[in-house]
C-alpha positions in Angstrom: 0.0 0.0 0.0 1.4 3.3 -0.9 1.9 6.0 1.6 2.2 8.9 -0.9 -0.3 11.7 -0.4 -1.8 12.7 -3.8 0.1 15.6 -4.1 2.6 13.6 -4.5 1.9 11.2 -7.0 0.4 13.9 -9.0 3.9 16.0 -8.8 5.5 12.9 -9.8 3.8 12.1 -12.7 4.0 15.2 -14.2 7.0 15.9 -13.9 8.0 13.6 -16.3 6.6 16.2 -18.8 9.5 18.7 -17.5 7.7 21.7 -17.3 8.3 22.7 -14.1 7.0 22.0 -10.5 3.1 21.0 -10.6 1.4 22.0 -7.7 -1.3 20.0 -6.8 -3.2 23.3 -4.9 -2.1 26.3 -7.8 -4.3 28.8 -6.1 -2.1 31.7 -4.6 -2.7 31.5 -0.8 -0.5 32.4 2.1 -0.2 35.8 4.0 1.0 38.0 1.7 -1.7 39.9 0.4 0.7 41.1 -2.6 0.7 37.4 -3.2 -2.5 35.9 -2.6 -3.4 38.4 -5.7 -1.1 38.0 -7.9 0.5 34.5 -7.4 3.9 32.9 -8.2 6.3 35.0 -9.8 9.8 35.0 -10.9 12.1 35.7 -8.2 10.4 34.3 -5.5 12.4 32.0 -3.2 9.7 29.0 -1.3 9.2 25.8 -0.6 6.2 22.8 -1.7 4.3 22.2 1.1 3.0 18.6 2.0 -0.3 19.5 0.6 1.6 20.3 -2.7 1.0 24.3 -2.4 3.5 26.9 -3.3 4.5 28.7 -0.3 6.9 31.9 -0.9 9.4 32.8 1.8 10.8 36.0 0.0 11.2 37.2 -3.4 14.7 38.5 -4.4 13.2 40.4 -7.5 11.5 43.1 -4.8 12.6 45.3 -2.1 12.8 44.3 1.2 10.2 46.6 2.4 8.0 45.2 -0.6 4.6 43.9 0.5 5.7 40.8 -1.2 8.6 40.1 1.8 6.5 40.5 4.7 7.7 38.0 6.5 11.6 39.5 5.9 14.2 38.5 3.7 17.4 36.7 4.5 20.7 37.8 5.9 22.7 39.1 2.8 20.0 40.0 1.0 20.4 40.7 -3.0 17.8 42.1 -5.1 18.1 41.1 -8.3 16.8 43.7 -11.0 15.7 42.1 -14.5 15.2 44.2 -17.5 11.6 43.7 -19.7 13.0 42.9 -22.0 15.4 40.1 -20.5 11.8 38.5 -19.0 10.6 35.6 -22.4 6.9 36.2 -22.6 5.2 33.0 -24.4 1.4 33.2 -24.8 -0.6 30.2 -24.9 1.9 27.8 -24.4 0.2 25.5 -23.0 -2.7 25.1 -25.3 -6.4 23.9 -24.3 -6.2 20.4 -26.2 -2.9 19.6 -24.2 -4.8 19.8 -20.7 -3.9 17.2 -17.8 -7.4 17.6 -15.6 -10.8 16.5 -14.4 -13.7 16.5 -16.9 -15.2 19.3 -14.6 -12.3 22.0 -15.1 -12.6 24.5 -17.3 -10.1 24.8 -20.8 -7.9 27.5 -21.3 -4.9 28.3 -22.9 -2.0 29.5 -20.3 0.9 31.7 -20.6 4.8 31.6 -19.8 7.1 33.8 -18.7 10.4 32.7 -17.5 13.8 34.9 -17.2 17.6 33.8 -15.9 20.0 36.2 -16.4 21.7 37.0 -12.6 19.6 34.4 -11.2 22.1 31.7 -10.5 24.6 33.7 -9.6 22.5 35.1 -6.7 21.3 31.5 -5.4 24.6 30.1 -5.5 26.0 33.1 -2.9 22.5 33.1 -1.1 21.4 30.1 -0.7 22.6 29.3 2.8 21.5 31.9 4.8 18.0 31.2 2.3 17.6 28.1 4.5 18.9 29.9 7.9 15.9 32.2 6.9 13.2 29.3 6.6 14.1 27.1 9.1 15.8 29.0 12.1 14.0 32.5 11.6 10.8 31.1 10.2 11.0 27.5 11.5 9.5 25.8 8.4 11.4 23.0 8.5 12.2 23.3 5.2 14.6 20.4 3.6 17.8 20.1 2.6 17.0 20.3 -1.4 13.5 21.8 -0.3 13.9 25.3 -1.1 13.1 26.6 -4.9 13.7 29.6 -7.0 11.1 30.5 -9.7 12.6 31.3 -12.9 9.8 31.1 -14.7 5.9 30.7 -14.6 2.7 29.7 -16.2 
């Protein structure tokens, strides 16, 4: 008998298609209000949760004092600043016909934006104190190999 919550077997069958994380709850939540609103975005550094929801930390695109990064940013932080027209906009790349859902979802096509000049650069020197942040500051309890930064979106 498998012990795997369906989050998980849903994450792991799709991401054989290698198009990202799929989050079994895509619905912005948490208590950003910046982000309950507008959603995932690149830059923003976060975890899965068990439940298979997106859960941002921090997001190293904004400000510190950005609503965005209410709950603080880590020690060392970097903003990153991306140009426009460094950010790949893609509409309707994943098209209505190619869906993965219940008969009771509505179709639609869905855009893509993904960006990644800077962005390694920044994870490699932050990434540390990223998971001081979560875990000792925030006490997520985050794991080692846990932690994710969005460079792209649908």
């Amino acid at each position: 008998m498998s012990c795997l919550k369906d989050a998980q077997v849903y994450a792991r069958q799709l991401l054989l298609k290698r198009h990202g994380y799929p989050l079994w709850v895509p619905e912005p939540y948490g208590n950003s209000v910046s982000y309950r609103t507008k959603g995932v975005r690149i830059g923003d550094v976060g975890y899965v949760t068990e439940d298979g929801a997106s859960e941002t930390l921090f997001n190293i695109r904004a400000s510190p004092s950005d609503p965005i990064n209410c709950h603080g940013v880590s020690q060392g932080f970097e903003q990153v600043s991306i140009p426009p027209e460094d950010i790949v906009h893609i509409p309707n790349f994943h098209s209505p016909e190619g869906e993965v859902m219940s008969a009771n979802t509505k179709k639609r096509a869905l855009d893509i934006e993904f960006s990644m000049p800077e962005i390694p650069d920044v994870a490699v020197k932050g990434v540390k104190n990223w998971y001081r942040f979560a875990n000792e500051t925030l006490r997520r309890g985050v794991p080692s190999g846990g932690l994710y930064l969005i460079n792209g979106c649908d």
